[in-house]
DSSP file (Angstrom, degrees, kcal/mol; ACC not computed):
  #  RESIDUE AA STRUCTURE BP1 BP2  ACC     N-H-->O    O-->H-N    N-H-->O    O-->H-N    TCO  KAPPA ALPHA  PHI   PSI    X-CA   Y-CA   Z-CA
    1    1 A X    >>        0   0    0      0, 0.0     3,-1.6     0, 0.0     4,-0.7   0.000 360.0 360.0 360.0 -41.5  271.6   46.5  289.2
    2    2 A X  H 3>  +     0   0    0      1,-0.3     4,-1.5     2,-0.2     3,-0.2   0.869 360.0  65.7 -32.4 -38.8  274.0   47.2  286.1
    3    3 A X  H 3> S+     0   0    0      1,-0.3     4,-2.1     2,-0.2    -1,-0.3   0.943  96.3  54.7 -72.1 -35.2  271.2   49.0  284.4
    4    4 A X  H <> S+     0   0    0     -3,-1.6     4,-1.4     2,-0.2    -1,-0.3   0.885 113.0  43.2 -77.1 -12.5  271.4   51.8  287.4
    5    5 A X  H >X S+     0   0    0     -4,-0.7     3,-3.7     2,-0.2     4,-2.2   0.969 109.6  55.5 -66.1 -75.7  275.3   52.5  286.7
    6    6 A X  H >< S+     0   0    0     -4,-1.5     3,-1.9     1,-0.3     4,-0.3   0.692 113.3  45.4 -12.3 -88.8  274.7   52.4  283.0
    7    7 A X  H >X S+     0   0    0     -4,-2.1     4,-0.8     1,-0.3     3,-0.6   0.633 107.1  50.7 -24.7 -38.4  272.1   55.3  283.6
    8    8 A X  H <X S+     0   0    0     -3,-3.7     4,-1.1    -4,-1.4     3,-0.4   0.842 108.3  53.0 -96.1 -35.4  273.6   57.3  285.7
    9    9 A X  H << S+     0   0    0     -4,-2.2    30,-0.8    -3,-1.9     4,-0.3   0.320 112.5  49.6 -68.9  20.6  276.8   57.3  283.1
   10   10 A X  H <> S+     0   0    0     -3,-0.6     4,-1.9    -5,-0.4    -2,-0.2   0.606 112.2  45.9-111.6 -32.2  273.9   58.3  280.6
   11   11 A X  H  X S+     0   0    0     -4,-0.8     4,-2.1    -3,-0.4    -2,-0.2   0.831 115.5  47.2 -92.1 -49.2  272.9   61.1  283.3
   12   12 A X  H  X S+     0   0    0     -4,-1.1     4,-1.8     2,-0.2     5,-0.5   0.939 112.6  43.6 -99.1 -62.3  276.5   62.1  283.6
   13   13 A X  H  > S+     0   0    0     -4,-0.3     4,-3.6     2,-0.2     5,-0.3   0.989 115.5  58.9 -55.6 -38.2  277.7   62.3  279.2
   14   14 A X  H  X S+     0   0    0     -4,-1.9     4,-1.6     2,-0.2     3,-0.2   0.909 107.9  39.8  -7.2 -94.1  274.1   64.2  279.2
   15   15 A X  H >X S+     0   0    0     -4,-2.1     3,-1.9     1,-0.3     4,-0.9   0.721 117.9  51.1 -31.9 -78.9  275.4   66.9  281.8
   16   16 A X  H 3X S+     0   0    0     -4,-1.8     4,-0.8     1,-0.3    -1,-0.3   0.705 110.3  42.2 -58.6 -65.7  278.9   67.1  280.1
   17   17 A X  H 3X S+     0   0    0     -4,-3.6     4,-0.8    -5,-0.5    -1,-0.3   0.824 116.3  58.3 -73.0 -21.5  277.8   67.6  276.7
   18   18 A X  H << S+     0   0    0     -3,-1.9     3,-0.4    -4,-1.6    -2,-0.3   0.980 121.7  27.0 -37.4 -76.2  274.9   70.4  278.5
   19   19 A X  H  < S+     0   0    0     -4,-0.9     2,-0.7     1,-0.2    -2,-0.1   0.972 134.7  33.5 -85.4-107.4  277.4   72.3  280.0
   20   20 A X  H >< S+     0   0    0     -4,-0.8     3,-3.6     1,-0.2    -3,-0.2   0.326  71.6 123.2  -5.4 -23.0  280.6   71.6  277.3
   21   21 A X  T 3< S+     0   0    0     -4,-0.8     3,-0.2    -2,-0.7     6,-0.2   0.585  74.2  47.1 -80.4  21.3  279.2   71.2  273.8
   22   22 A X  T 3  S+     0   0    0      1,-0.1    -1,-0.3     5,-0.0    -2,-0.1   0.489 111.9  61.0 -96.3   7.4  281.0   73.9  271.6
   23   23 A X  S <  S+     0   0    0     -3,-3.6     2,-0.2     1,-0.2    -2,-0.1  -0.182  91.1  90.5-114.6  23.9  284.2   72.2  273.6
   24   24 A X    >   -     0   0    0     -3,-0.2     3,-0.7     1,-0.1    -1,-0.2  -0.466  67.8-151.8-130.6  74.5  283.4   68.8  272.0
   25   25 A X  T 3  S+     0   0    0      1,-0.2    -1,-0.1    -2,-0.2    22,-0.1   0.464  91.8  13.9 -27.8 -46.8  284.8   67.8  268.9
   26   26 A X  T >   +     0   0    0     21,-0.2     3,-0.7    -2,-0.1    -1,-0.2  -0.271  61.4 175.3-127.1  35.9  281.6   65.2  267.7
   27   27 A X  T <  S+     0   0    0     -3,-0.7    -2,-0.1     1,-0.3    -1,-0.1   0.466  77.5  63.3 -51.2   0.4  278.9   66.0  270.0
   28   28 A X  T 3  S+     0   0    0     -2,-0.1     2,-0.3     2,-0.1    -1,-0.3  -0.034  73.0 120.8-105.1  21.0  276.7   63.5  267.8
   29   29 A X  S <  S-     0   0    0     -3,-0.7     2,-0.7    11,-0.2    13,-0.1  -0.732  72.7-109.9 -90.9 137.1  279.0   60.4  268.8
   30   30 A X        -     0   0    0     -2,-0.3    10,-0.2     1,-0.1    -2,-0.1  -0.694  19.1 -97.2-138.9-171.4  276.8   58.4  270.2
   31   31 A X        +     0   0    0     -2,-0.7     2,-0.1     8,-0.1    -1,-0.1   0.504  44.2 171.6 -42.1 126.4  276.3   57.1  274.3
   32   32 A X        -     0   0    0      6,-0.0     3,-0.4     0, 0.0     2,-0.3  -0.662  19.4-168.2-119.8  84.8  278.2   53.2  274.7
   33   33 A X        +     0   0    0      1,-0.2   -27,-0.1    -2,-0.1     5,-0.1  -0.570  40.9  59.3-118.2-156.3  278.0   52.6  278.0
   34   34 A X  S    S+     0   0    0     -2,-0.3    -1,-0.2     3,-0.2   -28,-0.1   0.265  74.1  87.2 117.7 -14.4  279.7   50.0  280.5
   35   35 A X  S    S-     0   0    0     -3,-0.4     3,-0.1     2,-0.0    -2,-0.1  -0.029 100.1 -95.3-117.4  34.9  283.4   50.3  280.4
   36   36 A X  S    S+     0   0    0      1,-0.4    23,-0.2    23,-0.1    21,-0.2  -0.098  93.4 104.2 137.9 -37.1  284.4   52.7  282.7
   37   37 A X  S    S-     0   0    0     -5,-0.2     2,-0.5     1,-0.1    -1,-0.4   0.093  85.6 -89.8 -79.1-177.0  284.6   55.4  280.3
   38   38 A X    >>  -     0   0    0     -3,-0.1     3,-1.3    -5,-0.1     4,-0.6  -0.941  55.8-110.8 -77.0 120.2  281.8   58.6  279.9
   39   39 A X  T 34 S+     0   0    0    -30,-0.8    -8,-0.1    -2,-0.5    -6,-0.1  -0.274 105.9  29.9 -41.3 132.8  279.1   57.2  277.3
   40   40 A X  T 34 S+     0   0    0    -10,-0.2   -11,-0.2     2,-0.1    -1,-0.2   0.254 113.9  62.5  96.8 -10.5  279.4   59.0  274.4
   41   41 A X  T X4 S+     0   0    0     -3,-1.3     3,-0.5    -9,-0.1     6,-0.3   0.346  75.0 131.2-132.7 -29.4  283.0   59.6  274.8
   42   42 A X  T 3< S+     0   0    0     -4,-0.6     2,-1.5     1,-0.3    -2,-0.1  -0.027  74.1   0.3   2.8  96.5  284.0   55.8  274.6
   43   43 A X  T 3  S+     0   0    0      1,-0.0     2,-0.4     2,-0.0    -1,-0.3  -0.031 130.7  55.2  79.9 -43.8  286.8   54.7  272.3
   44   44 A X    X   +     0   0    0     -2,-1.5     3,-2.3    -3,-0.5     4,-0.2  -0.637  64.5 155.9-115.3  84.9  287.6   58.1  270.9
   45   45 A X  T 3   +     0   0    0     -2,-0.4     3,-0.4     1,-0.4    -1,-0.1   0.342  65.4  78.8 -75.3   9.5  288.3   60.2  274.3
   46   46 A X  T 3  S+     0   0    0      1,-0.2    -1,-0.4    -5,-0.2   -21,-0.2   0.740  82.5  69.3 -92.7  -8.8  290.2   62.5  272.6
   47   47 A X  S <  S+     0   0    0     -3,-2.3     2,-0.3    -6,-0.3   -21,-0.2   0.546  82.6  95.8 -84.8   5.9  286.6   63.7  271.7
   48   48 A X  S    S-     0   0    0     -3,-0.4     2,-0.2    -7,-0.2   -23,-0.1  -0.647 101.7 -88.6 -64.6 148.6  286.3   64.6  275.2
   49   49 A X    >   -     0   0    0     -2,-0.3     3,-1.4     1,-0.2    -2,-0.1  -0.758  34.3-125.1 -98.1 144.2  287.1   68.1  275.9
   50   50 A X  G >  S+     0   0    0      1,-0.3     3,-1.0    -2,-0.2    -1,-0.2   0.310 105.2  56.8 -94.9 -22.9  290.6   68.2  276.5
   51   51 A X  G >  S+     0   0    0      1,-0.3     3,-0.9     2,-0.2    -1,-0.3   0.891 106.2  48.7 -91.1 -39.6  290.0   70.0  280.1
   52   52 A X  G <  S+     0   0    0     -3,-1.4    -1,-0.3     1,-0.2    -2,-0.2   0.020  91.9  79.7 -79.5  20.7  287.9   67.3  281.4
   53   53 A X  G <  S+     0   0    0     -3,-1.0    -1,-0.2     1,-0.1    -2,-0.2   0.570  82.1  72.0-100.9   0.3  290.6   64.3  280.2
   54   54 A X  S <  S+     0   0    0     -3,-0.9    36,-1.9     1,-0.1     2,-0.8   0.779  92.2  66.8 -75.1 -24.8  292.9   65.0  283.5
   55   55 A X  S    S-     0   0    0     34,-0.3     2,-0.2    -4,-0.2    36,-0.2  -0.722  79.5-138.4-123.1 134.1  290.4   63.6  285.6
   56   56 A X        -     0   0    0     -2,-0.8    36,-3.6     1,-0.1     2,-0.5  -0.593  25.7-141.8 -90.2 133.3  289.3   60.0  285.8
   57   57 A X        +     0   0    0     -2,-0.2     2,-0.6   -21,-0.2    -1,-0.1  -0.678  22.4 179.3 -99.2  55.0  285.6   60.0  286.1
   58   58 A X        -     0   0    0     -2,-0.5    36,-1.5    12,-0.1     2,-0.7  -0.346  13.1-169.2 -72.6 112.3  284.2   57.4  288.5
   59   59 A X  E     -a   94   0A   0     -2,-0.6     2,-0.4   -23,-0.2    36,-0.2  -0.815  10.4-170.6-131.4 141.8  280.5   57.6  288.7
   60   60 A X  E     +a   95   0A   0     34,-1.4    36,-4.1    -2,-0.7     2,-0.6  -0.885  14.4 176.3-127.2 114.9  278.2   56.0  291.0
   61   61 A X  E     +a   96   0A   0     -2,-0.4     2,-0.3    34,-0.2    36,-0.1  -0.843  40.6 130.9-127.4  97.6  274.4   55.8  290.9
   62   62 A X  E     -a   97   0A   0     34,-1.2    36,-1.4    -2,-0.6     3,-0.2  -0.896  61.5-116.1-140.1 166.1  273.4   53.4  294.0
   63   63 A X  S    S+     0   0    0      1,-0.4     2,-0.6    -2,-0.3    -1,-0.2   0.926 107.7  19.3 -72.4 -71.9  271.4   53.4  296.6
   64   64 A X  S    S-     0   0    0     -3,-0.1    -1,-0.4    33,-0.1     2,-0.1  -0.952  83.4-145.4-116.5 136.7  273.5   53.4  299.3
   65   65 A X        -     0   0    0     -2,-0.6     2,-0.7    -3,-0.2     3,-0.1  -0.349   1.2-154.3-122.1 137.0  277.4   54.8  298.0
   66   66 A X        -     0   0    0     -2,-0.1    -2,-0.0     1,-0.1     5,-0.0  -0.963  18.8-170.8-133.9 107.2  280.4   53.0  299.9
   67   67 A X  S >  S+     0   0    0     -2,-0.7     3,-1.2     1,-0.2    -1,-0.1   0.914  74.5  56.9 -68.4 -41.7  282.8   56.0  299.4
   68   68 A X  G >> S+     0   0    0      1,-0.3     3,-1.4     2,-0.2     4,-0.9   0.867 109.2  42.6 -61.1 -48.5  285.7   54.5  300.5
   69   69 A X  G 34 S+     0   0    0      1,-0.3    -1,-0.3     2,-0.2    -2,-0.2  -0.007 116.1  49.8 -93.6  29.5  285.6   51.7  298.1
   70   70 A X  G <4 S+     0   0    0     -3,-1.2     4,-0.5     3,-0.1    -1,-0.3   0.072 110.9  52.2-133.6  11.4  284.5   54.1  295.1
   71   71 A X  T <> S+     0   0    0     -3,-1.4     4,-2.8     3,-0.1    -2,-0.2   0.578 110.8  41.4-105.0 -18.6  287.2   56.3  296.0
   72   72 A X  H  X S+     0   0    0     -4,-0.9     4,-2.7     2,-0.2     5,-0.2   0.677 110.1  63.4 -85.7 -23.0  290.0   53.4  295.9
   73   73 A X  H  > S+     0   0    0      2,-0.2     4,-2.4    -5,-0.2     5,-0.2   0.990 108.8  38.4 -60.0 -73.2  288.0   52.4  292.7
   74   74 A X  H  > S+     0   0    0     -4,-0.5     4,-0.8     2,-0.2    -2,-0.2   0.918 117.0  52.8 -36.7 -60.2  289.2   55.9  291.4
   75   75 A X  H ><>S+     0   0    0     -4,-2.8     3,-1.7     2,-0.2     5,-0.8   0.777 117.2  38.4 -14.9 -89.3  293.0   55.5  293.2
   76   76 A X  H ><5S+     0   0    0     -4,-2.7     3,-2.0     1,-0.3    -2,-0.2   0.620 117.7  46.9 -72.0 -55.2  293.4   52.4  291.6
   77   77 A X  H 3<5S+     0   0    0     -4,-2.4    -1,-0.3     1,-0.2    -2,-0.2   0.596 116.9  48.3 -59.5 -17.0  291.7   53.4  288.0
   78   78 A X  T <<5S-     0   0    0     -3,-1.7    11,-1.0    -4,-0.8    10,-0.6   0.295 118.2-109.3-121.1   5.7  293.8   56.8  288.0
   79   79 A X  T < 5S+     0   0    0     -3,-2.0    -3,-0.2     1,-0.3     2,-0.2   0.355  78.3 129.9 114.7 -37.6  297.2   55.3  288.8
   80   80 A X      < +     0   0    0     -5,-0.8    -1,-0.3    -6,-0.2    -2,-0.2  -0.479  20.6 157.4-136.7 142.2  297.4   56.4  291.6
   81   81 A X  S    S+     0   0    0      1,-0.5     2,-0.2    -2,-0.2    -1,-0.1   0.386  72.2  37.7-162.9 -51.1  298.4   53.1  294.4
   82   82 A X  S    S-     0   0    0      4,-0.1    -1,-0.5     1,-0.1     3,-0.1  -0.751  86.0-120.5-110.0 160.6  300.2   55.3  297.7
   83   83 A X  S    S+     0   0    0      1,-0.3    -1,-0.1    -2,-0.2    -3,-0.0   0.779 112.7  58.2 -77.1 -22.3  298.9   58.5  298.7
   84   84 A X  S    S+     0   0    0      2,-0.1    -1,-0.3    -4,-0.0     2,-0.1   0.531  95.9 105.1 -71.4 -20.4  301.8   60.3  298.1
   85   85 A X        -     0   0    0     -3,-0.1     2,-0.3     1,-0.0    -5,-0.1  -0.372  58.8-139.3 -53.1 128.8  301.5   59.1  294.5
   86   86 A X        -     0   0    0     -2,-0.1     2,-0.2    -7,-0.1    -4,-0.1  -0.753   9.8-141.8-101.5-178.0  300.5   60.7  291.7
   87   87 A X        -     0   0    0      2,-0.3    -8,-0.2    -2,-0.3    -7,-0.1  -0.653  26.5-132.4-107.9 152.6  298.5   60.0  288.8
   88   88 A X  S    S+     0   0    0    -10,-0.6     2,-0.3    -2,-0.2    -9,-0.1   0.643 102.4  31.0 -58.8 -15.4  298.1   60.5  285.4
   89   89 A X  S    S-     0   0    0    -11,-1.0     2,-0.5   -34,-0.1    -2,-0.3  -0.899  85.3-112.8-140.0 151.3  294.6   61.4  286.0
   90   90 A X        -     0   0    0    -36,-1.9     2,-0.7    -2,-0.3   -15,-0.0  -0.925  35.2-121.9 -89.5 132.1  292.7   63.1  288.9
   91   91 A X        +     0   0    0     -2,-0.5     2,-0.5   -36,-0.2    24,-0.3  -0.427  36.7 165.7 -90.4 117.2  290.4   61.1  290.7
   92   92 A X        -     0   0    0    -36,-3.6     2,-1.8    -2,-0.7    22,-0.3  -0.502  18.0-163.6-102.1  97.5  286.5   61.9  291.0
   93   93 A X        -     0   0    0     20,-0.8     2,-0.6    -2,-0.5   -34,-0.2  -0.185   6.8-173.4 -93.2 105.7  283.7   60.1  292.1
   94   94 A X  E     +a   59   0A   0     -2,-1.8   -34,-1.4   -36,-1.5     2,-0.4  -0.788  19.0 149.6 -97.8 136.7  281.0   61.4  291.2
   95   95 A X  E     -aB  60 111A   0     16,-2.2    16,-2.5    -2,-0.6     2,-0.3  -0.898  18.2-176.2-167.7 152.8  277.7   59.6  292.7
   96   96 A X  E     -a   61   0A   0    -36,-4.1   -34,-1.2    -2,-0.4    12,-0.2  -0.952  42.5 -87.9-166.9 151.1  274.2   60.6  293.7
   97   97 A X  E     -a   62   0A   0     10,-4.4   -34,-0.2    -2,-0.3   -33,-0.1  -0.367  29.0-128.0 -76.6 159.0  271.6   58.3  295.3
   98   98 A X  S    S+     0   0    0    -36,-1.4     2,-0.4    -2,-0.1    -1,-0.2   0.763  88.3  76.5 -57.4 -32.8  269.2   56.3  293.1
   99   99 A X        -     0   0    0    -37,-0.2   -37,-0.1     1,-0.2    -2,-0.0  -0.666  54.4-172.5 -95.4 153.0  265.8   57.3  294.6
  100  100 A X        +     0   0    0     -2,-0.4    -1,-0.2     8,-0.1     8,-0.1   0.250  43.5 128.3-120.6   3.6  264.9   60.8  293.5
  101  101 A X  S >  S-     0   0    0      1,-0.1     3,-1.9     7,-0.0     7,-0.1  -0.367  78.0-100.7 -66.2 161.4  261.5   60.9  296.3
  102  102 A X  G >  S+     0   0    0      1,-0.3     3,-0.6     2,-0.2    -1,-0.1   0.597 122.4  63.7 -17.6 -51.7  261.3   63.9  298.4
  103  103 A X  G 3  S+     0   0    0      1,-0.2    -1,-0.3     3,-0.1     4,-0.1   0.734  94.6  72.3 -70.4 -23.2  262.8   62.1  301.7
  104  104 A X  G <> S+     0   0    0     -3,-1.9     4,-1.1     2,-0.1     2,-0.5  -0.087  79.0 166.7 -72.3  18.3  266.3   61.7  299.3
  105  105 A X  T <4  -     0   0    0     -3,-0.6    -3,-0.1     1,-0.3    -5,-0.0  -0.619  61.8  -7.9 -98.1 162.6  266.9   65.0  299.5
  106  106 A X  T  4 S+     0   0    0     -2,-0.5    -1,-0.3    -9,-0.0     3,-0.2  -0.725 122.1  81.6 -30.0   4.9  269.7   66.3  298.7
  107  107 A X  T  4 S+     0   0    0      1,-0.2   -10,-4.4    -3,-0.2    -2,-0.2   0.473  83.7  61.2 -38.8 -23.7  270.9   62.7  298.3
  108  108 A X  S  < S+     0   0    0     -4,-1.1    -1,-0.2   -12,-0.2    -3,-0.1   0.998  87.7  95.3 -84.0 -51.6  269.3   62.4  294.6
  109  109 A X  S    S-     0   0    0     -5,-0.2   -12,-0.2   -13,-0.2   -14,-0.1  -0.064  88.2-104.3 -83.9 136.5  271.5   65.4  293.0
  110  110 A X        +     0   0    0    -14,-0.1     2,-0.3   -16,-0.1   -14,-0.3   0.078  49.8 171.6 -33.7 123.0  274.4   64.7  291.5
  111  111 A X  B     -B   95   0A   0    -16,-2.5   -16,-2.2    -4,-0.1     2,-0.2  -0.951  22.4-129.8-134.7 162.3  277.8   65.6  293.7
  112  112 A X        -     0   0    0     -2,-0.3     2,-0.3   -18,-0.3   -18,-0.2  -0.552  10.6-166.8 -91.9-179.8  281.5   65.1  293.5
  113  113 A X        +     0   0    0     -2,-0.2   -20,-0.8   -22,-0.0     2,-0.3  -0.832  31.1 155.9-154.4 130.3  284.1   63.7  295.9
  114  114 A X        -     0   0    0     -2,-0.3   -22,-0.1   -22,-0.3   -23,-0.0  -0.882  56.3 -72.5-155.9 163.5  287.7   64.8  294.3
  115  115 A X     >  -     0   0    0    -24,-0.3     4,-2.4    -2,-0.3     5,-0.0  -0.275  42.2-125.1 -67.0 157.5  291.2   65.2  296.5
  116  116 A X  H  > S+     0   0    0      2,-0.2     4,-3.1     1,-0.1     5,-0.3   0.790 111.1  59.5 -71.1 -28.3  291.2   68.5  298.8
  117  117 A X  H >4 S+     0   0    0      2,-0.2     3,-1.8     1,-0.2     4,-0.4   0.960 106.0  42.9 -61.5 -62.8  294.4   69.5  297.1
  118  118 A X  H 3> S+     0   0    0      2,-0.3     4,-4.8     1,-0.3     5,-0.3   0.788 114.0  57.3 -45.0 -57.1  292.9   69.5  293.5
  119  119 A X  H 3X S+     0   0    0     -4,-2.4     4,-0.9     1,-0.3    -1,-0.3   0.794 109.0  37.5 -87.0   0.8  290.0   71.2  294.8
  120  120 A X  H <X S+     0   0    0     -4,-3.1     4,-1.3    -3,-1.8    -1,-0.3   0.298 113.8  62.2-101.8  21.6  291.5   74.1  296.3
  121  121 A X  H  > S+     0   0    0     -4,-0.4     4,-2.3    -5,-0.3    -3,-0.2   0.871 105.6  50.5 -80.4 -42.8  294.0   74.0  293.1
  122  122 A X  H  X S+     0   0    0     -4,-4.8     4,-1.7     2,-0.2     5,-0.3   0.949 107.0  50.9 -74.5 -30.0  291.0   74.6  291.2
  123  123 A X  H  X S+     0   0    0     -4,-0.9     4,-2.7    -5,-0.3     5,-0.3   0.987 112.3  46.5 -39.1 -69.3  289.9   77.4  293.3
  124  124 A X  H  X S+     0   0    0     -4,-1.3     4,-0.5     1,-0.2    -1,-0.2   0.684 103.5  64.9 -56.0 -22.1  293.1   79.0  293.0
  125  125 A X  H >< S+     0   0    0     -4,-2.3     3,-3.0     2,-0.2     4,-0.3   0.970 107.6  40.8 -11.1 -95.3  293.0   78.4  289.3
  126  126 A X  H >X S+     0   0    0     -4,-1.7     4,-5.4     1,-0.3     3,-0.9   0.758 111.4  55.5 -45.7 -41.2  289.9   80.6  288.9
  127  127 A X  H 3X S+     0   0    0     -4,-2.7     4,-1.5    -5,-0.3    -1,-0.3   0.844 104.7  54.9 -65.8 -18.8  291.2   83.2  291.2
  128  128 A X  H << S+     0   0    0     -3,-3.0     4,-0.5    -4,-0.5    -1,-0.2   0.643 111.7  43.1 -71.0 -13.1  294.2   83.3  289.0
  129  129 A X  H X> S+     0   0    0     -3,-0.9     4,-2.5    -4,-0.3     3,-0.7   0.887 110.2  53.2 -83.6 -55.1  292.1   84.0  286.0
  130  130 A X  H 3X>S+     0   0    0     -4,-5.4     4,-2.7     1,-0.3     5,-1.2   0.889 108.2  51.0 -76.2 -38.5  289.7   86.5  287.5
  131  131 A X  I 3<>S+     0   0    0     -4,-1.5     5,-0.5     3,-0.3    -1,-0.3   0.720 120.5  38.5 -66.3 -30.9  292.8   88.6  288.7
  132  132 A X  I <45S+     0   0    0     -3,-0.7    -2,-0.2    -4,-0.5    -1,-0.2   0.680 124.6  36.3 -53.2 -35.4  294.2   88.3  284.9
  133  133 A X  I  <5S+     0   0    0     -4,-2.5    -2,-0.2    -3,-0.1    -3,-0.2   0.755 136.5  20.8 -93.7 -31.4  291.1   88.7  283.2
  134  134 A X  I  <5S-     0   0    0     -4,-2.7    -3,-0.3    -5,-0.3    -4,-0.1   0.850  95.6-125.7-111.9 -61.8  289.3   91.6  286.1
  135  135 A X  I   < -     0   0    0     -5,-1.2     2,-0.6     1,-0.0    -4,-0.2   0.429  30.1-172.3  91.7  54.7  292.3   93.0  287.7
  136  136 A X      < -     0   0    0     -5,-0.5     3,-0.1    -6,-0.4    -1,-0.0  -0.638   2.7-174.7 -83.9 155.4  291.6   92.4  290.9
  137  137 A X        +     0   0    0     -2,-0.6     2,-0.2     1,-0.2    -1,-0.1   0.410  58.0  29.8-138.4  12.6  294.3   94.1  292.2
  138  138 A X  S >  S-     0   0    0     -3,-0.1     3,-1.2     0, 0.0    -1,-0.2  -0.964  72.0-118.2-160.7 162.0  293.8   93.3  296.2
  139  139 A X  T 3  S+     0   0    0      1,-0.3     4,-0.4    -2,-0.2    -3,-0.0   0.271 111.8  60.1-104.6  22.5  292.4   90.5  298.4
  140  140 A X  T 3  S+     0   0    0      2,-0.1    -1,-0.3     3,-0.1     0, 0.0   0.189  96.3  60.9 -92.2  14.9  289.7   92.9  299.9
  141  141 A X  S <  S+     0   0    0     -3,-1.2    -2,-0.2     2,-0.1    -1,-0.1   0.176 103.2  52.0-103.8   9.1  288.4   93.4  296.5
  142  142 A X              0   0    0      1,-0.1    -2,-0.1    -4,-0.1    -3,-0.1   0.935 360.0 360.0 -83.0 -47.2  287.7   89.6  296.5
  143  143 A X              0   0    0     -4,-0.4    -1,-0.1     0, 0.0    -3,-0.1   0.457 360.0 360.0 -46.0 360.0  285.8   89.7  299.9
């Protein structure tokens, strides 16, 4: 049963360094996983890129996902103990189901679960960019 976490954090440093690798100090370090951490990133996290260390990375590759106890998993792992708390870290669980047949769809592919605040923070984020970087210069040229 180990062996599907292990994978799926294998699945997960994959993605990361896909998406990320001129943003990665050592892309050639390489995958340990089992402790908690993203494989590959393990022991030196500062060779994570620096945008993706705010948020503590729980990821879950199971058949059937108990959200609530892989989100408290994250709480708890991020700091984070009342809800009004914060954290050093923002908490993700990121999880997709183990069987990849046909009937698991959209179950197989990879999703997150992050706080609602955080994800519209990051929304506004970007909209704060594209209106610095584009000029958008009204919110009907967003529409």
């Amino acid at each position: 049963m180990k062996n599907k976490g292990v994978e799926g954090e294998l699945e997960i440093s994959r993605i990361i360094k896909r998406f990320f690798k001129k943003y990665i100090k050592n892309p050639k370090v390489k995958p340990m996983p089992g402790s908690g951490n993203i494989p590959g990133f393990k022991g030196d996290q500062a060779n994570l890129p620096v945008f993706l260390r705010e948020y503590l990375h729980e990821i879950k590759r199971v058949e059937k996902l108990n959200l609530g106890k892989a989100l408290q998993q994250a709480y708890r792992e991020a700091g984070i103990r009342y809800p009004a708390e914060t954290g050093l870290k923002v908490p993700l669980v990121i999880h997709r189901r183990n069987n990849k047949g046909e009937e698991s769809w959209p179950l197989h592919i990879w999703a997150v679960t992050l706080p609602l605040l955080d994800f519209y923070g990051l929304i506004k984020e970007n909209l704060e960019l594209r209106e610095t970087l584009v000029g958008y210069k009204n919110k009907e040229e967003l529409e």
